[in-house]
C-alpha positions in Angstrom: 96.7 95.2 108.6 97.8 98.4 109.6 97.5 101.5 107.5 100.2 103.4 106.4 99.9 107.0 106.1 99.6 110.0 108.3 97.1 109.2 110.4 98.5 106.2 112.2 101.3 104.7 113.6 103.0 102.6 111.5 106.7 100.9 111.4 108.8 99.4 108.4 112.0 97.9 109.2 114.7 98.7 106.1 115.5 95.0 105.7 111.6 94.2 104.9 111.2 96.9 102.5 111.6 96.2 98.7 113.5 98.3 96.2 110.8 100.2 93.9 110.2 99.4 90.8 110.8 102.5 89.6 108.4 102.4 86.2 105.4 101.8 87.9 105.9 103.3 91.2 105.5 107.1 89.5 103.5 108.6 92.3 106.1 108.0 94.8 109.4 108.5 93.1 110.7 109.8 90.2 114.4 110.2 89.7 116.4 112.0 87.0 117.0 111.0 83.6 120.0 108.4 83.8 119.9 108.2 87.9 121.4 104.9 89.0 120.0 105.4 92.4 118.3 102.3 94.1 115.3 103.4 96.1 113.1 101.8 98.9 109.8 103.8 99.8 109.7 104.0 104.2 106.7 106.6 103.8 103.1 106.2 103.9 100.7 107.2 101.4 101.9 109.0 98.6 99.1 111.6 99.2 99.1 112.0 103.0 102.7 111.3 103.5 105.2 111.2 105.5 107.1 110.9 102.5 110.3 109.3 103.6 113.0 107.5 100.9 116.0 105.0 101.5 118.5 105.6 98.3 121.6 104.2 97.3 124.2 105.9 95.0 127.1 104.4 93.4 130.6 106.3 94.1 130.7 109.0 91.0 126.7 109.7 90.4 125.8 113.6 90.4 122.9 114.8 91.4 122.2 117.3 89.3 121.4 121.1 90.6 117.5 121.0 91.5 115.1 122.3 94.1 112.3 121.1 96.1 108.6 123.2 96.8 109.2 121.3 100.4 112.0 121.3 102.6 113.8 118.7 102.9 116.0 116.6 105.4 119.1 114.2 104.4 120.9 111.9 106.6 124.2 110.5 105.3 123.8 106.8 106.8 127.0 105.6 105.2 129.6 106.6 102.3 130.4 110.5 101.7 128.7 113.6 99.1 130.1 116.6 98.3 127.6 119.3 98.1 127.2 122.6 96.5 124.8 125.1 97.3 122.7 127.9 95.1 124.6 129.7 92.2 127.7 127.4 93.3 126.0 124.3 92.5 124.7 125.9 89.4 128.0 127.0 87.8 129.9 123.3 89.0 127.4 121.3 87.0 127.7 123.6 84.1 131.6 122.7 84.6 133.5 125.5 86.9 135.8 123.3 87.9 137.2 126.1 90.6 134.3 125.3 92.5 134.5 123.1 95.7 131.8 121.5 97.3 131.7 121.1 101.1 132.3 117.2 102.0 129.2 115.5 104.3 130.3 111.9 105.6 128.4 109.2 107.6 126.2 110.7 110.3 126.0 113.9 109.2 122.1 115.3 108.7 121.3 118.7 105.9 118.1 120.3 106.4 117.7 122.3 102.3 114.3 125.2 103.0 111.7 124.9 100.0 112.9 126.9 97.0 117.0 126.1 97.7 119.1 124.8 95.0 121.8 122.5 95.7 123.6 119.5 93.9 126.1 117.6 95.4 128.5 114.4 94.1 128.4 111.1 95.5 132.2 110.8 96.4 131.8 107.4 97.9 129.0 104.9 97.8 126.2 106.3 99.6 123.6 105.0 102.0 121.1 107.9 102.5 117.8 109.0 103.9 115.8 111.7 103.0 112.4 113.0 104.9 110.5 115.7 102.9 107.7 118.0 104.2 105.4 117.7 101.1 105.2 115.3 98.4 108.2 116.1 96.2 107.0 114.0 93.1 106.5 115.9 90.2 107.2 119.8 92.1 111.0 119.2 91.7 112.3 121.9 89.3 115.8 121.1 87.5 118.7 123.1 86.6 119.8 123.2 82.3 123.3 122.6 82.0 122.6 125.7 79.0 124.0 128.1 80.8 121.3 130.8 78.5 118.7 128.3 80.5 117.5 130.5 83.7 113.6 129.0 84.1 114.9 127.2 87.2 115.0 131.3 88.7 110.8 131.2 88.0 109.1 132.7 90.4 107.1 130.2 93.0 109.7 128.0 93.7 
């Protein structure tokens, strides 16, 4: 059998691949508290990478304001988000309703640098794919909806 992780070649076809059983698959995924998000693992080793996931959202979820020590690529394979960036995405979760998101359908791709907060809402079921550069388990740092809450602004992310 082939070995999947950095150093080799290796192919999974999305049909093939399991959705994780997300209680005992902790070093490769770990969503937020109350996420409904179905996720298949397409990466390698969880410690060499690449550290590539399939996800599923249901039309409605939010993904709360967060960011990443690793940049990150998204591919919208089907539905639609609607994303907010930085101090936007901050203030819409902590309910500015004045805020608008920018609207990302089927074949459009984000690249989000290390240290960027965003947050977007899944305005129709969603089929995506996301590619980070680093392992993101465990290094995501999220956003309080206490708007007195400002440790997501801590310096080295």
């Amino acid at each position: 059998m082939m070995p999947f992780d950095a150093s080799s070649v290796f192919f999974h076809h999305l049909d093939e691949v399991p959705f994780m059983d997300l209680t005992t698959n902790l070093d490769k995924a770990r969503p937020a508290p109350g996420s409904k998000a179905r996720i298949k693992w397409l990466g390698g080793d969880s410690a060499t990478g690449p550290w590539v996931y399939y996800i599923e959202h249901p039309q409605g979820a939010i993904i709360k304001p967060h960011k990443h020590h690793a940049p990150r690529i998204e591919y919208v394979l089907e539905g639609e988000i609607e994303f907010f960036l930085g101090k936007d995405a901050v203030a819409w979760f902590r309910g500015d309703a004045s805020i608008e998101g920018t609207r990302h359908g089927a074949g459009s791709l984000s690249y989000v640098p290390s240290g960027t907060i965003y947050a977007y809402r899944i305005t129709e079921e969603s089929k995506l794919l996301h590619v980070f550069y680093e392992n993101p388990v465990g290094r995501t740092v999220h956003v309080s909806a206490d708007p007195g809450d400002d440790s997501h602004e801590a310096p080295g992310m």
